[in-house]
FIDO-309684 format. One record per atom (N, C-alpha, C): residue in three letters; x, y, z. Coordinates in steps of 0.2 Angstrom, whole numbers, plus 5000, padded with zeros to 4 digits. Example, Ala and Ser with C-alpha at 12.3 -4.5 7.8 and 13.67 -1.06 7.14 Angstrom:
REM residues 2
ALA506649725039 ALA506249785039 ALA506649845039 SER506449895035 SER506849955036 SER506450005039 
//
This chain:
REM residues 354
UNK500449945000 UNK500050005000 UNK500450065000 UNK501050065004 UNK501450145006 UNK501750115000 UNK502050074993 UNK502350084988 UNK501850114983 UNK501150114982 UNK500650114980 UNK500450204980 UNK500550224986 UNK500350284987 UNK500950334985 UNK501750304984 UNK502250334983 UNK502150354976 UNK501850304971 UNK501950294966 UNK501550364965 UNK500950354967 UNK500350404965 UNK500350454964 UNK500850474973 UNK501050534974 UNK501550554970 UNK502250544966 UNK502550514960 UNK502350574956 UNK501850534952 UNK501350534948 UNK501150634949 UNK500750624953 UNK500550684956 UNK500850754953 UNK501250724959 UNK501850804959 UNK502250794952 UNK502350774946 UNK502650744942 UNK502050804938 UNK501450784937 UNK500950824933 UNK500950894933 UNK500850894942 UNK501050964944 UNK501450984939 UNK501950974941 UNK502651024937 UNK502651014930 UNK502650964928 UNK502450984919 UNK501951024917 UNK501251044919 UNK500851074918 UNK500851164919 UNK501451174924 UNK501651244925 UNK500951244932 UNK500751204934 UNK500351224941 UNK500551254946 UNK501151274947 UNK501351294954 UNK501651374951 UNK501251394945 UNK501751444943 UNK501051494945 UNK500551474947 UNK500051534952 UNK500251604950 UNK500051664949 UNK500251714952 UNK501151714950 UNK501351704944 UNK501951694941 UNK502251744938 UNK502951774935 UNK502951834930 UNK503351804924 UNK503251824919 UNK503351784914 UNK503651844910 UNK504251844903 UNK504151904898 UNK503851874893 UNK503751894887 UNK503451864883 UNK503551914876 UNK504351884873 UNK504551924869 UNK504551904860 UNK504151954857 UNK503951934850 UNK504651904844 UNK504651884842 UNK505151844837 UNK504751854831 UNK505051904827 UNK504751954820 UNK504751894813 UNK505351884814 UNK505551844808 UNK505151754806 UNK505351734815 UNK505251664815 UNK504451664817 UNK504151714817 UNK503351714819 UNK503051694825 UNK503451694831 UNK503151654837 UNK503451714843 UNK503351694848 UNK503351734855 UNK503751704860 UNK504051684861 UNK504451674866 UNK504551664874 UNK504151634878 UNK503951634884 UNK504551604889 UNK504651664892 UNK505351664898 UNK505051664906 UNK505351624909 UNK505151634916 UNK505351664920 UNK505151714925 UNK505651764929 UNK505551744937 UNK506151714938 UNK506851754938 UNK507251694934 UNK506851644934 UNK507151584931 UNK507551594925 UNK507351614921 UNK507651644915 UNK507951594910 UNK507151554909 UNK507251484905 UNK506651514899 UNK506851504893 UNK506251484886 UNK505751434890 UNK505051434893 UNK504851374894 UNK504251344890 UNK504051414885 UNK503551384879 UNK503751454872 UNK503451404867 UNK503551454861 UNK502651444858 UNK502451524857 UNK501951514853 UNK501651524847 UNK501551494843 UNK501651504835 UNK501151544832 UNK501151624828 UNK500751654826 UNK500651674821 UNK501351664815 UNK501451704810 UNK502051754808 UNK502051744804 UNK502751794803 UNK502751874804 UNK503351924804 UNK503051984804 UNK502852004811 UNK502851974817 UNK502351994822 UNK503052074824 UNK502352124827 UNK502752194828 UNK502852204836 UNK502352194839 UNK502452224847 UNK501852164849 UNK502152174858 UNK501652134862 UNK501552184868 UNK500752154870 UNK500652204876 UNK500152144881 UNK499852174886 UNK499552124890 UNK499252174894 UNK498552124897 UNK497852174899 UNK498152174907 UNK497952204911 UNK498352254917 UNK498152164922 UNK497752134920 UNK497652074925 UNK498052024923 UNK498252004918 UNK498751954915 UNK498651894914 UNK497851914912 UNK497451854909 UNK497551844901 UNK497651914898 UNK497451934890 UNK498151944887 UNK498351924883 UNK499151934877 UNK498951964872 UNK498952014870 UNK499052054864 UNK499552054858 UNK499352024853 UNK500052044847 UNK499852074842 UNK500252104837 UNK500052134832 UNK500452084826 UNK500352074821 UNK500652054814 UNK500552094808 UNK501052104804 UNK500952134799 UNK500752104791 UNK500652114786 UNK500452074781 UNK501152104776 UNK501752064776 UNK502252094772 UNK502152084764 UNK502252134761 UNK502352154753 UNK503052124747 UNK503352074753 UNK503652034752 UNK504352074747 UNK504452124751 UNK505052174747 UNK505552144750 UNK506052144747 UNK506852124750 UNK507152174753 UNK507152244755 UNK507352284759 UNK507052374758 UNK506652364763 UNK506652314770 UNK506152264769 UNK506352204772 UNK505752154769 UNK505052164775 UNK505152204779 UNK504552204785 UNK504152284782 UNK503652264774 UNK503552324771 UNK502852304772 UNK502352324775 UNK501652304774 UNK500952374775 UNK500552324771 UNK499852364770 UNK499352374773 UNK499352294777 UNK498852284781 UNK499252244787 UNK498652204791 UNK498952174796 UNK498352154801 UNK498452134807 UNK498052104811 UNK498052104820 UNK497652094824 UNK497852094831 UNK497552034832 UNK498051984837 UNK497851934839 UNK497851924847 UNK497151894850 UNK497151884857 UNK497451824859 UNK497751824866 UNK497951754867 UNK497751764874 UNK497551684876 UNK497451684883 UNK498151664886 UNK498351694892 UNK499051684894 UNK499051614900 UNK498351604902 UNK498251524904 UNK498551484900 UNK498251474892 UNK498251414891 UNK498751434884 UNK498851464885 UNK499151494877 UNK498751494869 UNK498151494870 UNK497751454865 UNK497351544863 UNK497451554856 UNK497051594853 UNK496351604857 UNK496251684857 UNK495451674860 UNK494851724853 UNK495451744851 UNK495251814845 UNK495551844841 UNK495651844833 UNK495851904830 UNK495451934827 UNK495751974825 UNK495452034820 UNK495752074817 UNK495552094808 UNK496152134806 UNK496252214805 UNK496652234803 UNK496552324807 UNK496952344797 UNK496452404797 UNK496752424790 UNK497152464788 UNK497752444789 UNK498552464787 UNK499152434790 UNK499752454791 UNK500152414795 UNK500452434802 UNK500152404807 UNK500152404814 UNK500652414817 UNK500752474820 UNK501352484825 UNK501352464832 UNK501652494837 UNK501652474843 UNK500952494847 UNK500652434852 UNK500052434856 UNK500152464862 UNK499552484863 UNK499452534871 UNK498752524872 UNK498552474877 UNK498052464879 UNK497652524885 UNK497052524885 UNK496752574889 UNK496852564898 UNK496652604903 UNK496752564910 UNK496152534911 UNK495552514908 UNK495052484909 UNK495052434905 UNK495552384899 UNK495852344896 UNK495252324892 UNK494952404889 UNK494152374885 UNK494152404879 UNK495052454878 UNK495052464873 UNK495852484871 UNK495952454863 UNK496752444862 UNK496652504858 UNK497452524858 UNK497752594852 UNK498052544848 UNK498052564841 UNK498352524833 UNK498552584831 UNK499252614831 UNK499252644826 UNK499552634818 UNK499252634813 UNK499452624806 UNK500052644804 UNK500452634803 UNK500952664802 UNK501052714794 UNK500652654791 UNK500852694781 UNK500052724782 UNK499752744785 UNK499252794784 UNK498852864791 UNK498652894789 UNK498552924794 UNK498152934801 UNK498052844801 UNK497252844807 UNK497752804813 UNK497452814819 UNK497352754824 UNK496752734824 UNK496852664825 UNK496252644825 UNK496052594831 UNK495652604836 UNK495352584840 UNK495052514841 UNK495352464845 UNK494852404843 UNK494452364852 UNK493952374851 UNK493652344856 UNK493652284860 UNK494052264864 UNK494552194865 UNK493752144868 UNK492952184868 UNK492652134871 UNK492052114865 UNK492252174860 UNK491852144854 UNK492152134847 UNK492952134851 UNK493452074846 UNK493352154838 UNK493052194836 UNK493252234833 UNK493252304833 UNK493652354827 UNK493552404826 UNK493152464827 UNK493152504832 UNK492452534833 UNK492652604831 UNK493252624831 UNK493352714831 UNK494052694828 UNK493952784825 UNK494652774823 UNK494652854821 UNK495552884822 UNK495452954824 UNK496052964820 UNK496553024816 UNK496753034813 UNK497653064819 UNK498053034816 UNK498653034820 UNK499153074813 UNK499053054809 UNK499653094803 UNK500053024804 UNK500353034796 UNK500852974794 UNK501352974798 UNK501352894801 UNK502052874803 UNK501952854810 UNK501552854813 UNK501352824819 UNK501652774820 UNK502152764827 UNK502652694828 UNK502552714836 UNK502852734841 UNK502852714848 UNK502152754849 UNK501752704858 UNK501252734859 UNK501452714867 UNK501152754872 UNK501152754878 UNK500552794882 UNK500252764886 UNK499652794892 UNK499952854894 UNK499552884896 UNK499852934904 UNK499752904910 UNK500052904915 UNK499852864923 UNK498952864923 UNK498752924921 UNK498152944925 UNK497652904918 UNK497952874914 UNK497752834909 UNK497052884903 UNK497352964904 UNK496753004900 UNK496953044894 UNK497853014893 UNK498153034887 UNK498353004884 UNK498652994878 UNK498952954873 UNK499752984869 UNK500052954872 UNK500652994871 UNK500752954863 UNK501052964856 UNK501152954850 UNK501652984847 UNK502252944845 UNK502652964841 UNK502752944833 UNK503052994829 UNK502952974822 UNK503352994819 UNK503552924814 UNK504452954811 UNK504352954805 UNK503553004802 UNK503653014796 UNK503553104797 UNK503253144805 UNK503053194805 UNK503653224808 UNK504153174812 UNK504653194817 UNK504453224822 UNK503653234825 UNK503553234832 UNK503253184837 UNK503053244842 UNK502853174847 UNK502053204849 UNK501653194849 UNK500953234849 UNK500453184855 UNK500153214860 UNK499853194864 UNK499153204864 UNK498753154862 UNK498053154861 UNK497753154869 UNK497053184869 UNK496753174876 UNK495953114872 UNK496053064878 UNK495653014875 UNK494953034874 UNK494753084876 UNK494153114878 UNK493753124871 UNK494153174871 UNK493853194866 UNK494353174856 UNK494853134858 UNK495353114853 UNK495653174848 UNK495753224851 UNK496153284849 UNK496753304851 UNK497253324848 UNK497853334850 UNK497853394855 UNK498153394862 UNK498453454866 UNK498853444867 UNK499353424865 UNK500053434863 UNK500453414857 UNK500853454856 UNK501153414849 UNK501853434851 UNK502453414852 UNK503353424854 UNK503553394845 UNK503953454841 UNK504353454834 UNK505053414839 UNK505353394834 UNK506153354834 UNK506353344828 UNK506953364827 UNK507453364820 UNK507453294817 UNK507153234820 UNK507153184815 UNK506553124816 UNK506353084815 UNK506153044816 UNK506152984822 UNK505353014826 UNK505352994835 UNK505352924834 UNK505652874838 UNK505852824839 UNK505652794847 UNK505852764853 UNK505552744858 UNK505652814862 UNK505252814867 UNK505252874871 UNK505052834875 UNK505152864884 UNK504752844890 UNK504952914895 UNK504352944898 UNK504452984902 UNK504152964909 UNK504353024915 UNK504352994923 UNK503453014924 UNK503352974929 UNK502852964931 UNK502353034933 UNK502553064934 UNK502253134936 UNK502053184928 UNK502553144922 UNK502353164918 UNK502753254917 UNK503253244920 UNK503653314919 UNK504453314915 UNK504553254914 UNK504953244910 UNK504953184906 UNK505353194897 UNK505253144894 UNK505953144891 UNK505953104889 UNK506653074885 UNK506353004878 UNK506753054874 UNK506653024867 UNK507353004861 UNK507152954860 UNK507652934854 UNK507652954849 UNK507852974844 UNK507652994835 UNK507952924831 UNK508152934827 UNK508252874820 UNK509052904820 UNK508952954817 UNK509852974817 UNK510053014823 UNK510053014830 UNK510353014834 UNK510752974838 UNK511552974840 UNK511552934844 UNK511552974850 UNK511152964853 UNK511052974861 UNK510252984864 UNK510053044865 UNK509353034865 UNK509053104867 UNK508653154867 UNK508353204870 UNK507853224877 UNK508053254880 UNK507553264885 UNK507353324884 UNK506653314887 UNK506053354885 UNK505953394893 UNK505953454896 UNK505453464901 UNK504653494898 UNK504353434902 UNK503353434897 UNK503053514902 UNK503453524904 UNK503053564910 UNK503253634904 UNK503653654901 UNK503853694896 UNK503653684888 UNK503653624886 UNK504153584881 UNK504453604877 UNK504853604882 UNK505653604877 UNK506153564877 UNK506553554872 UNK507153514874 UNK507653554878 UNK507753504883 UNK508353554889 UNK508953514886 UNK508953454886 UNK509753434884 UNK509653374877 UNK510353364875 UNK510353304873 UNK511153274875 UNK510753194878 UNK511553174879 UNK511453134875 UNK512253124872 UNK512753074868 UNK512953014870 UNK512752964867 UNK513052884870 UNK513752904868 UNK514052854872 UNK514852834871 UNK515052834863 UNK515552834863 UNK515752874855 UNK515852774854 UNK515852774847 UNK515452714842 UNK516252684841 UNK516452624839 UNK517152604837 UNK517152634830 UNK517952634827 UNK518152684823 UNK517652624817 UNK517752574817 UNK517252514810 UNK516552504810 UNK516252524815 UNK515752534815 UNK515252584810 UNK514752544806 UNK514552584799 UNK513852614801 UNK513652664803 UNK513052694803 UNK512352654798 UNK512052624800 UNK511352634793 UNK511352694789 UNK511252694781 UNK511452764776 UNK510552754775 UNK510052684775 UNK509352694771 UNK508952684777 UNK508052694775 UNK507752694781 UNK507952644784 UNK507452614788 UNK507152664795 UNK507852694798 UNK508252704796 UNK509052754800 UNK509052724805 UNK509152644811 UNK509052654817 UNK509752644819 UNK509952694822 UNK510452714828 UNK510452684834 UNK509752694836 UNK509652664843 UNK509152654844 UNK508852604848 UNK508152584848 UNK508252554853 UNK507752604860 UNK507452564865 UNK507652594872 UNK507552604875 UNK507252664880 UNK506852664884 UNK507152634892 UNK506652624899 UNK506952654905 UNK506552684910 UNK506552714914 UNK506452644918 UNK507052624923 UNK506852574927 UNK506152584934 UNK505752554938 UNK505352564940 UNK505252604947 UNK505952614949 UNK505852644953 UNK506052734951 UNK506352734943 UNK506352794939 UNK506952834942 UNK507552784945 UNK508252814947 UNK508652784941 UNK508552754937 UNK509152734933 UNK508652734924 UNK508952754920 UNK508752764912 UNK509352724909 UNK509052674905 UNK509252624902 UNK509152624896 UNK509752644890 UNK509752674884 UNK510252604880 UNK509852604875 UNK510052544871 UNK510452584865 UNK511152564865 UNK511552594858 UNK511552534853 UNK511152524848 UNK510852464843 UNK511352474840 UNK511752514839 UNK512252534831 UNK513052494837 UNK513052504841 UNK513752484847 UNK513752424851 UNK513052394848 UNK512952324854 UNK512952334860 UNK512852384863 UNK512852394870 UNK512252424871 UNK512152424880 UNK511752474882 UNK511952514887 UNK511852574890 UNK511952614893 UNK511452644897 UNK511852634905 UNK511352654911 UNK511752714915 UNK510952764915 UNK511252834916 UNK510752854924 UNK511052894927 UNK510652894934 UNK510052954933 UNK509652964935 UNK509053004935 UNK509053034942 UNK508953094941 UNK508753144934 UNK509453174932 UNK510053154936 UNK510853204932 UNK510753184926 UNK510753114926 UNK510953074918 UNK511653074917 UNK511953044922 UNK512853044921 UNK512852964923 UNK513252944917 UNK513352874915 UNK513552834920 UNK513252774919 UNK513452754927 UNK513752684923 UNK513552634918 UNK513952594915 UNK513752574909 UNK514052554905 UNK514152534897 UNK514052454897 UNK513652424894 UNK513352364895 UNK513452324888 UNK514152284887 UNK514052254881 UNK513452194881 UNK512952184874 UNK512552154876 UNK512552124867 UNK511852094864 UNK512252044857 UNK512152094853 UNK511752084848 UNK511952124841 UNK511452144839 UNK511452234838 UNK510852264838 UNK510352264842 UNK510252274848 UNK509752284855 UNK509252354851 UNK508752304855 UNK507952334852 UNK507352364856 UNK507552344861 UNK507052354866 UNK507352354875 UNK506952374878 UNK507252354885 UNK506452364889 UNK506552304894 UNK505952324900 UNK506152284906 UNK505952294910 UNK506052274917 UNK505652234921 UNK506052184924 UNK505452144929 UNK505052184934 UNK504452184937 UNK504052224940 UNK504452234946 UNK504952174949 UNK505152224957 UNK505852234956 UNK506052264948 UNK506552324947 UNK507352284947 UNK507352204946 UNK507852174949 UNK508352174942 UNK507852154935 UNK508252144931 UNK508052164925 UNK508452194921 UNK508152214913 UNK508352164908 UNK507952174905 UNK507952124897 UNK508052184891 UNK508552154888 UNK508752194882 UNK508352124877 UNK508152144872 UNK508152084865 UNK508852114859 UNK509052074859 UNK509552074853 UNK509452064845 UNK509152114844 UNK508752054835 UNK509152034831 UNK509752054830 UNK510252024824 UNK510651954826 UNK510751954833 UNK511051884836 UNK510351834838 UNK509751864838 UNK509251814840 UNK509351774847 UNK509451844852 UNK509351824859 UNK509251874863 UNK509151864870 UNK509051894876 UNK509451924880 UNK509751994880 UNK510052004886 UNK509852004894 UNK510051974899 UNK509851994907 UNK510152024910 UNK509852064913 UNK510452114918 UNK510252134923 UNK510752124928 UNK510552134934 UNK510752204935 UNK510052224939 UNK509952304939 UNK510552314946 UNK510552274950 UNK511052294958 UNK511752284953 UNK511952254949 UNK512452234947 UNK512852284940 UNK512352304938 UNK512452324933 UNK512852304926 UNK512552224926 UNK512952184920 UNK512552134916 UNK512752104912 UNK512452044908 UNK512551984914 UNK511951964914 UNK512051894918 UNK511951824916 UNK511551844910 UNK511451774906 UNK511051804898 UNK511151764892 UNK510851774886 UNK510651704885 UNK510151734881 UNK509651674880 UNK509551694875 UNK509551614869 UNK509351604863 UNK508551614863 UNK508451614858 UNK507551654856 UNK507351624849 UNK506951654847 UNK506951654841 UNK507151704836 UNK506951704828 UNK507551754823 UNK506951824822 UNK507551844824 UNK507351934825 UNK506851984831 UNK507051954837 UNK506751974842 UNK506852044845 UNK506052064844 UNK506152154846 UNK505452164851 UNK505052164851 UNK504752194858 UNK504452144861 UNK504552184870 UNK504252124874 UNK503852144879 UNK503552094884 UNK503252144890 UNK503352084897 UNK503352104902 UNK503452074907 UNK502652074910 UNK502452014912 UNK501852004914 UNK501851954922 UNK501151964924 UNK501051924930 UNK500551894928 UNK500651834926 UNK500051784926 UNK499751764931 UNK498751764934 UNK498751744938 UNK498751674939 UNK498551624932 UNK498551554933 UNK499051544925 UNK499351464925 UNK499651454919 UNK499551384918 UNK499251354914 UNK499251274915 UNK499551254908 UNK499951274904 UNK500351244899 UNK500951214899 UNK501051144897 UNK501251114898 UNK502151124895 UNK502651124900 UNK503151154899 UNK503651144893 UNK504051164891 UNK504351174884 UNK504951114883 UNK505051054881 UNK505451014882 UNK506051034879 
//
């Protein structure tokens, strides 16, 4: 009988664990892979690949509903040009349950999808179009399109305001950064910049912002209480072999986070392979982060411990420990990975990734 119950119990705790059941109230990243068409699911702090989700090629950005029940992706419908081969005219959004990993919804949006920002009542997504002049609005509980409001060409990064009643938008066809008020979907503010806005994140009280351009290497700050640019600082100067991109998208640098407690700004130099972490609000460098090839993105585990760079040219993951201020582990992924989000799932029952 006690060999009988050993077994069982065996058995048990054995399901458990393959099933991801202990992972309750878990934090997971979940970082898009462009080329190879799937998503990438890492465990934190573990910092293991433990499932891969398949969606299609082309996918642009991932975002997740404030409960971290809902996964959000965007895909684009490529034109099949050779350079740049991610040229599209349409595209789609697709829901994923983050339980089970299992499709729950798409829908298609008319143009080609830039980076998502969900509402703080998670009942309504931003899309902005990139090759045309709308964002368009999609209703995540009747799966479609319900509004859609005029942004001007070239709509690429989107951000809430804390108090979730503005729409911050940047656009590397206008080279500004313009702030919608959701109320009424009109512009009351618009900030001009000399090239082509790229990531931007600004602090929480919304008094200062920091942005990237296409042809800058380093980044500008904004004071929003003015707007104006007070400064720009310069990343570390580039190896002498280092070749600048000469055709679009120009990208220099791409990726741009304000750690969580908004003492340390984490600047991604794409053109240098590294990243660089600068202290807030002086912005005097604190260290230079070799990291793979081409870094595209940067975000932070919720309790501020570690930042994830995506590397899209080496197809992997940087980790870096925010006390230490270094690479602690890279992680294979899949081909061409660029935007991610750090999530807290309340349940997960998918079966781990062999």
């Amino acid at each position: 009988m006690n060999e009988l119950r050993s077994i069982v119990c065996g058995i048990l705790l054995g399901t458990l664990f393959s099933v991801g059941a202990l992972s309750n109230g878990a934090e997971y990243l979940y970082l898009e892979n462009t080329d190879s068409g799937d998503i990438s699911v890492i465990d934190i702090p573990g910092h293991n690949v433990i499932s891969t989700i398949q969606l299609g090629t082309y996918l642009d950005d991932v975002t997740a509903s404030h409960d971290g029940k809902v996964l959000y992706a965007n895909r684009a419908n490529s034109l099949g040009l050779a350079d740049p081969k991610l040229v599209g005219e349409s595209g789609e959004i697709v829901a994923l349950s983050t339980e089970t990993e299992k499709m729950l919804w798409r829908t298609p949006v008319h143009g080609w999808p830039h980076h998502l920002t969900l509402s703080q009542d998670d009942r309504l997504l931003y899309v902005p179009l990139y090759d045309t002049v709308w964002m368009e609005v999609i209703d995540t509980h009747e799966h479609k399109v319900v509004k859609k409001f005029p942004i001007g060409h070239g709509g690429h990064g989107t951000r809430l305001s804390p108090d979730g009643k503005r729409l911050y938008v940047g656009s590397m066809f206008l080279d500004t950064l313009c702030v919608f008020d959701l109320n009424t979907l009109r512009p009351v503010k618009r900030l001009p910049f000399k090239d082509a806005v790229r990531p931007f994140t600004f602090t929480r009280d919304e008094k200062t912002l920091y942005v990237q351009l296409s042809r800058l290497h380093g980044f500008e700050v904004v004071d929003l209480t003015k707007d104006e640019i007070v400064r720009e600082v310069a990343l570390p100067p580039l190896a002498p072999d280092v070749k600048l991109p000469k055709f679009y998208p120009h990208t220099y640098n791409h990726g741009l986070e304000l750690s969580p407690d908004e003492k340390l700004l984490f600047a991604a130099g794409s053109a240098g392979d590294y990243v660089c972490v600068y202290s807030v609000p002086d912005l005097h460098l604190q260290a230079t982060i070799p990291v793979g090839q081409e870094p595209n993105w940067v975000v932070f585990s919720h309790d501020g411990q570690f930042a994830y760079v995506s590397n899209r040219k080496s197809d992997n993951l940087s980790v870096i420990s925010v006390r230490e201020l270094k690479e602690t582990k890279r992680i294979p992924v899949g081909k061409y990975p660029q935007r991610m989000r750090s999530v807290v799932v309340p349940s997960r029952t998918v079966a781990l990734q062999k």
